[in-house]
MDAnalysis code that builds the backbone (N, CA, C; Angstrom):
import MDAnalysis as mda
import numpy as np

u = mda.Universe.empty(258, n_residues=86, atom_resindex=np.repeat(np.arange(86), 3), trajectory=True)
u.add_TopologyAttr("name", ["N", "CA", "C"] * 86)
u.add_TopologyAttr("resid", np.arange(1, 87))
u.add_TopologyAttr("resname", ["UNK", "UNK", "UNK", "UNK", "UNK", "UNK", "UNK", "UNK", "UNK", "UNK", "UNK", "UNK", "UNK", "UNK", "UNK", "UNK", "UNK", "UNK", "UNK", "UNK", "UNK", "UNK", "UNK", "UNK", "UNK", "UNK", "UNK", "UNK", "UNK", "UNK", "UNK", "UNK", "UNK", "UNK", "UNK", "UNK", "UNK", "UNK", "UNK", "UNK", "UNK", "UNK", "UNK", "UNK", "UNK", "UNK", "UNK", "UNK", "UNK", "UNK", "UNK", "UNK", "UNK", "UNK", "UNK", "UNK", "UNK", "UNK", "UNK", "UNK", "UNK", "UNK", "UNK", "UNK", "UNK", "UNK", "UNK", "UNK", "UNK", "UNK", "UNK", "UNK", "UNK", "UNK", "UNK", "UNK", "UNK", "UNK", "UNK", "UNK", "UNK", "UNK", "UNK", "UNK", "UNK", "UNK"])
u.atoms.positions = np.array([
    [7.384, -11.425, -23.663],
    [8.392, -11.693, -22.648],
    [9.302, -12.813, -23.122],
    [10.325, -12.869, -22.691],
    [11.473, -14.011, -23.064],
    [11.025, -14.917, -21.819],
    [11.918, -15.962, -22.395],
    [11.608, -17.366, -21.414],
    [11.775, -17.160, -20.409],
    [12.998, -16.516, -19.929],
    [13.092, -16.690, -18.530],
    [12.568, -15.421, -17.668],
    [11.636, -14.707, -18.581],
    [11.008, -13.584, -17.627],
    [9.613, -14.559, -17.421],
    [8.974, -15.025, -18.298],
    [8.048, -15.874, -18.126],
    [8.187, -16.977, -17.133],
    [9.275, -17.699, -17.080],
    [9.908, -18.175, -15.604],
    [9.712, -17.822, -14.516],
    [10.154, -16.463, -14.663],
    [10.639, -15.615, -13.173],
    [9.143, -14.976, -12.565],
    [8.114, -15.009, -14.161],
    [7.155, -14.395, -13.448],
    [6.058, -15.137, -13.064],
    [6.343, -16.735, -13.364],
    [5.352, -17.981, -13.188],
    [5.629, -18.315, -11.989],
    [7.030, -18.230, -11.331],
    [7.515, -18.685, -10.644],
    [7.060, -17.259, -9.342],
    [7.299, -15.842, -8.994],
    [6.683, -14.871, -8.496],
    [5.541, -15.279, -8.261],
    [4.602, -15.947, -9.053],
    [2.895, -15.858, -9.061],
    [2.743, -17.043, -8.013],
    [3.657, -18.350, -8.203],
    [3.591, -19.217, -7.197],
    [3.668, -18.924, -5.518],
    [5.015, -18.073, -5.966],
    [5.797, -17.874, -4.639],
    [4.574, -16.977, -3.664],
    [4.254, -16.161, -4.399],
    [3.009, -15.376, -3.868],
    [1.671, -15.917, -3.357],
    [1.326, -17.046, -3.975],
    [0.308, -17.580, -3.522],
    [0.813, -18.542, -2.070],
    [1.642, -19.451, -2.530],
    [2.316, -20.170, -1.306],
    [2.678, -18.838, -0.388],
    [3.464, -18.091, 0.091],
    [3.444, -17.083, 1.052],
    [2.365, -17.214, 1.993],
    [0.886, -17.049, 1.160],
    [-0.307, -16.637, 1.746],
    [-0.150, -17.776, 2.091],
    [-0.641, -18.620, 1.658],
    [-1.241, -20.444, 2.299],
    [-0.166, -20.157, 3.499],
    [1.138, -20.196, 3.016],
    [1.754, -20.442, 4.471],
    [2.070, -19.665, 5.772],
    [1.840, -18.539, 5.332],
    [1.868, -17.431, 6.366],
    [2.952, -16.701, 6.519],
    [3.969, -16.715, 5.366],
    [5.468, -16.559, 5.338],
    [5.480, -15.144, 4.905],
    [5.923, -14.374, 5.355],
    [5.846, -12.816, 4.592],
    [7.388, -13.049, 3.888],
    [8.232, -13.770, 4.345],
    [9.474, -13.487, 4.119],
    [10.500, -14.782, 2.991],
    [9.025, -15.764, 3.144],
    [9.169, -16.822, 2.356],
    [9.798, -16.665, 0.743],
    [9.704, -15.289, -0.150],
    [10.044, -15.384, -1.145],
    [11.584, -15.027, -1.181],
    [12.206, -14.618, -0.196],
    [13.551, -14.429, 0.257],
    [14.218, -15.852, 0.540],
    [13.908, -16.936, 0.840],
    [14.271, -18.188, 0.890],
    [14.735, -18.619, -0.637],
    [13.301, -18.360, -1.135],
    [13.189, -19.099, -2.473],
    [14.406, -18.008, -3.504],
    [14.237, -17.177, -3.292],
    [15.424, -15.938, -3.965],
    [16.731, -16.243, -3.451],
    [17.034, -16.710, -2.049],
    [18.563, -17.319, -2.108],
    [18.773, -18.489, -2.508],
    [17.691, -19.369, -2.718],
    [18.219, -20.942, -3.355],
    [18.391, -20.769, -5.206],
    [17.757, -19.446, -4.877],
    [17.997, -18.910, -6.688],
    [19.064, -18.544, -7.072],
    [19.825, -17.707, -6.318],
    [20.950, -17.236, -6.587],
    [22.317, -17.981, -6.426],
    [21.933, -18.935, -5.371],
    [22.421, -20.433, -5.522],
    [23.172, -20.749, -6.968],
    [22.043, -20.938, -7.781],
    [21.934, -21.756, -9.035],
    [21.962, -20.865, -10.207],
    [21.450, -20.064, -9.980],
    [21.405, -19.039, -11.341],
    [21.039, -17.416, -10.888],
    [22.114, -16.612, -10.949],
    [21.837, -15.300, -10.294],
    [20.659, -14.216, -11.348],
    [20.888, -15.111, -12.480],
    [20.380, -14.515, -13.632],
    [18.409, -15.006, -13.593],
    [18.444, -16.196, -12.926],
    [17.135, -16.454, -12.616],
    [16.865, -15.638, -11.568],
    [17.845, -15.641, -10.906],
    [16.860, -14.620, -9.596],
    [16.796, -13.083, -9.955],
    [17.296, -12.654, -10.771],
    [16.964, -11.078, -10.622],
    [15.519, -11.348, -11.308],
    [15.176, -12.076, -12.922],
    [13.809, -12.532, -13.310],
    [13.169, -12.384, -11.965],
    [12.914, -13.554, -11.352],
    [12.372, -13.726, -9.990],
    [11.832, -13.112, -9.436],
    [13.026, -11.675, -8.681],
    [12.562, -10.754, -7.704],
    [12.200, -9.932, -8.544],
    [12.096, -9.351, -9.527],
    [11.761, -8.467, -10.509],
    [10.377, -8.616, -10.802],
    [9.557, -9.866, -10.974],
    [8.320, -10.145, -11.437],
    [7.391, -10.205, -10.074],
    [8.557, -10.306, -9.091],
    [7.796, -10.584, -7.481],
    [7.604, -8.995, -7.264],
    [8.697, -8.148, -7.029],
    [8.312, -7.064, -6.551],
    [7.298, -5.762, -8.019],
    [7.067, -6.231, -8.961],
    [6.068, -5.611, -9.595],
    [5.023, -6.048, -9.295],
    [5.081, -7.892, -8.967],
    [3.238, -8.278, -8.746],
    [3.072, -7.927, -7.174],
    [4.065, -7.810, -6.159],
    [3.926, -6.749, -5.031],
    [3.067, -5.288, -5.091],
    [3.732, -5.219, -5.705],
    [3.448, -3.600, -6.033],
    [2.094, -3.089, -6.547],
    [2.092, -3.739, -7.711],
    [1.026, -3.719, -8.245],
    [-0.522, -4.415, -6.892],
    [-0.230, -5.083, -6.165],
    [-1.369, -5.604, -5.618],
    [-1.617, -4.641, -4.213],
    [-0.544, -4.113, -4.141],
    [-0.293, -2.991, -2.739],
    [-0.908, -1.528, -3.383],
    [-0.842, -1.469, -4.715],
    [-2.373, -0.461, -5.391],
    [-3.410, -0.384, -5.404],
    [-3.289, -1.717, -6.128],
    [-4.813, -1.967, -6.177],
    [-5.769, -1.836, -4.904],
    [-5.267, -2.736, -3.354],
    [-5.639, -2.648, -2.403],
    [-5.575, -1.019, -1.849],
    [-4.851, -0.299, -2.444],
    [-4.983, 1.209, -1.822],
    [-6.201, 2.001, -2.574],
    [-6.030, 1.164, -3.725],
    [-7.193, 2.200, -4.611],
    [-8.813, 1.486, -4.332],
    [-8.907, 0.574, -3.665],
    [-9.747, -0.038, -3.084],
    [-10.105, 0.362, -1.422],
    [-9.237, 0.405, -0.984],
    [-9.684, 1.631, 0.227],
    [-10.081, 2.540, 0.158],
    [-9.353, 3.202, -0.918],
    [-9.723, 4.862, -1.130],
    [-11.138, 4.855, -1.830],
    [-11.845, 4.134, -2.597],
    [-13.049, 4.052, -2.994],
    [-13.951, 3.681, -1.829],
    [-13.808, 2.673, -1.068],
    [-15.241, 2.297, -0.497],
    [-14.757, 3.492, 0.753],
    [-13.781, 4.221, 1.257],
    [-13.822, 5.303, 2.145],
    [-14.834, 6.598, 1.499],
    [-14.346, 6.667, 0.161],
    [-15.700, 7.793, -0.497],
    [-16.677, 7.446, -0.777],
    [-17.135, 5.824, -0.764],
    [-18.208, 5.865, -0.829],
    [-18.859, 6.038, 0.786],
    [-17.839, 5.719, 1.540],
    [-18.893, 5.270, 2.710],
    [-18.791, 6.967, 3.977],
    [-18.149, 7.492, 2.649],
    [-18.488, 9.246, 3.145],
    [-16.973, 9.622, 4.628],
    [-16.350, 8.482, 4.522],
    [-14.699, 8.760, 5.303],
    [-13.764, 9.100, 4.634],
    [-12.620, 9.543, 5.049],
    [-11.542, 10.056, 4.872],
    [-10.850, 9.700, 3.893],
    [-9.664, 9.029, 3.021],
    [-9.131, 7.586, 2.368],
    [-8.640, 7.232, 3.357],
    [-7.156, 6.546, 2.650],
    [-6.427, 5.737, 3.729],
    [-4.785, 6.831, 3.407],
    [-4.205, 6.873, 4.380],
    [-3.219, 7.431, 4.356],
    [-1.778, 6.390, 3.587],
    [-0.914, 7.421, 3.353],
    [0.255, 6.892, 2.601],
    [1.077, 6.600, 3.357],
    [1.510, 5.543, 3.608],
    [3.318, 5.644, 4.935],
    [3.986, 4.880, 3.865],
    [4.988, 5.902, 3.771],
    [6.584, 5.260, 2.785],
    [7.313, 4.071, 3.838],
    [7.637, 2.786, 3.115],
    [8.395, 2.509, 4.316],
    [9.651, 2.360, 3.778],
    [10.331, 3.531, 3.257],
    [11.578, 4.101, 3.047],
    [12.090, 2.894, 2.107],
    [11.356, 2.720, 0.827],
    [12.548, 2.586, -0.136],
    [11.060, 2.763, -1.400],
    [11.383, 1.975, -2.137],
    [11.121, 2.773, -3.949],
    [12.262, 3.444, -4.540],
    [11.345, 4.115, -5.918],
    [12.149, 5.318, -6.436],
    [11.085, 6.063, -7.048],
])
């Protein structure tokens, strides 16, 4: 990774943990406009490393439902799009 993806994605890993501590779902949207503030080029890094370690953890937790549901002999968990991706 280049520096400032390593930035953007040190900085994602923070933002993500603070969220939780603070209870902010929307908290990394703060931190993404004081980014774009200053460097628009830091914030795409930013939201880019945020919404893959999103993503990636919104799997894992699905593929973790869907296991202990077969183990525990239920259904999985269902899919709801909430209308965006690609």
């Amino acid at each position: 990774m280049s520096v400032l993806e390593d930035m953007g994605d040190a900085l994602a890993r923070d933002v993500i943990a603070a969220m939780e501590e603070l209870g902010d779902e929307r908290f990394y949207d703060k931190i993404s406009k004081i980014l774009l503030d200053a460097s628009p080029t830091m914030q795409e890094a930013f939201l880019t490393a945020y919404r893959v370690r999103v993503a990636e953890k919104r799997g894992r937790a699905f593929i973790e439902a869907a296991l202990k549901a077969k183990r525990e002999g239920g259904s999985g968990p269902k899919v709801y799009m909430e209308g965006g991706g690609h």
